[in-house]
N, C-alpha and C positions, 0 to 999 in steps of 0.2 A: 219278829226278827228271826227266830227259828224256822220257821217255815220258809225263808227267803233263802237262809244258809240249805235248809236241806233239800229246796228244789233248785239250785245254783249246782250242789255234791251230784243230784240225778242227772240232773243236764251236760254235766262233766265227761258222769262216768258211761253215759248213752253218747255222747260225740265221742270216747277214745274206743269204746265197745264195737261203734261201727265203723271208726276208721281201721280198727285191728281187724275185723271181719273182712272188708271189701277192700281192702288196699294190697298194693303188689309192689313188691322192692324189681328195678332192674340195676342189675351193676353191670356198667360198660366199662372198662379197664384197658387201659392203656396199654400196645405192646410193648412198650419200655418199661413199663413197669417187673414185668416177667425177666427182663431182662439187669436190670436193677436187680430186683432179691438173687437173681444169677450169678451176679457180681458180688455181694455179700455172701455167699453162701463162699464162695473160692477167697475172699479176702479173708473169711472167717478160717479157712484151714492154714491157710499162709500164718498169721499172725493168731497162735494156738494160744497167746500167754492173757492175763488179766491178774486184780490187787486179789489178794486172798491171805494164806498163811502157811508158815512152814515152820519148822521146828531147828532152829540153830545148837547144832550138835558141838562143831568146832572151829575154832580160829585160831591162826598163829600167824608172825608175820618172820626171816630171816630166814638165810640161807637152806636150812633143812624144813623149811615148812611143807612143802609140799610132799616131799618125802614121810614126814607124821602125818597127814591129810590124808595121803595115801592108805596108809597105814589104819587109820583111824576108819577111815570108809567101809576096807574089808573086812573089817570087826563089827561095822555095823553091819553090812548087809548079810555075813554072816549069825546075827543076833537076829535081824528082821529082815527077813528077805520079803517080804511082802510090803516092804516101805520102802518108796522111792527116795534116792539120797543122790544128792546133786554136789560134785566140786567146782566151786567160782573163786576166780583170782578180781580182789578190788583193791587197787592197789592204795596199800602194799602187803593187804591181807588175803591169806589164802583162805574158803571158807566152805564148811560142812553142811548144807542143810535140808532137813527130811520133809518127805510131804509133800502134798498140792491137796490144802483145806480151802474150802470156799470160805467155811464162818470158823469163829476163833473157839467155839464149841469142842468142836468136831478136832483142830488141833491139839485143846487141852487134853481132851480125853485119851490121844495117841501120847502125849507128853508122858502120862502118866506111867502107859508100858515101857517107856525108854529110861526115862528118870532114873531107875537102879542101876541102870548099867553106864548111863553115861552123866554123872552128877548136875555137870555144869550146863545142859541142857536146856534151854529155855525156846517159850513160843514168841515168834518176832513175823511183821508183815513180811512179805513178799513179791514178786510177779508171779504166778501159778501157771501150769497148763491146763489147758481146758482138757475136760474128759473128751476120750474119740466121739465120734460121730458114726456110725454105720449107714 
C-alpha cells in the first residue's frame, strides 16, 4: 500500500514538474478592459470618501451652535494642526470631527493626544477620505 501511495506522490510531482517547465501562459485582453480600469480609476477620484473613523470632538444643536463650532475648531486646529477637523451640519446638529483613520487602532491612539484638551472627545465611524493618489 505504501509503495502505491508513493509512486501515485512521483507521478504527481513529475506531471506538475513538466507542465511548469514546458508550458507558456498567453493573456489576450480585451480593449475594454483598459478602458474599464480607465473608468475606475476617475470614478475612484470623484467619489474620494469610504467607512473608516474619526474622532468626534463636538456637538451642539440652537441658535449659537455654529458660532461655538466655530470657535471650537480654531482651538483645535490651533492645538493640532496636523489633524484634519471637519464641520458638518445634521440636522439639527452642528458637528466637530477629527481624522480620516482607516482601522479604529490608529484613531484611538490619536484619541489619546486629544483627550486632555478636549474631554468629551470620543472615537465614532465615519465616511473618510481616501489618502491622494500621485
Amino acid at each position: 500500500m505504501k509503495r502505491i501511495v508513493i509512486l501515485i506522490i512521483c507521478m504527481v510531482s513529475a506531471a506538475i514538474s513538466f507542465a511548469q517547465s514546458h508550458g507558456s501562459v498567453n493573456i489576450e485582453q480585451d480593449d475594454r478592459i483598459e478602458s474599464l480600469i480607465s473608468k475606475q480609476r476617475q470614478l475612484y477620484k470623484l467619489d474620494s470618501s469610504f467607512n473608516g473613523y474619526r474622532i468626534h470632538v463636538f456637538m451642539e444643536i440652537g441658535n449659537e451652535a455654529l458660532k461655538h463650532a466655530e470657535e471650537v475648531k480654531k482651538q483645535f486646529e490651533k492645538a493640532f494642526p496636523d489633524i484634519p477637523i471637519y464641520l458638518t451640519y445634521a440636522e439639527p446638529y452642528f458637528r466637530l470631527r477629527a481624522g480620516d483613520f482607516r482601522n479604529r487602532v490608529e484613531a484611538e491612539k490619536c484619541l489619546r493626544r486629544i483627550k486632555p484638551r478636549f474631554k468629551e472627545a470620543f472615537v465614532t465611524t465615519d465616511m473618510i477620505y481616501r489618502p491622494k493618489l500621485d
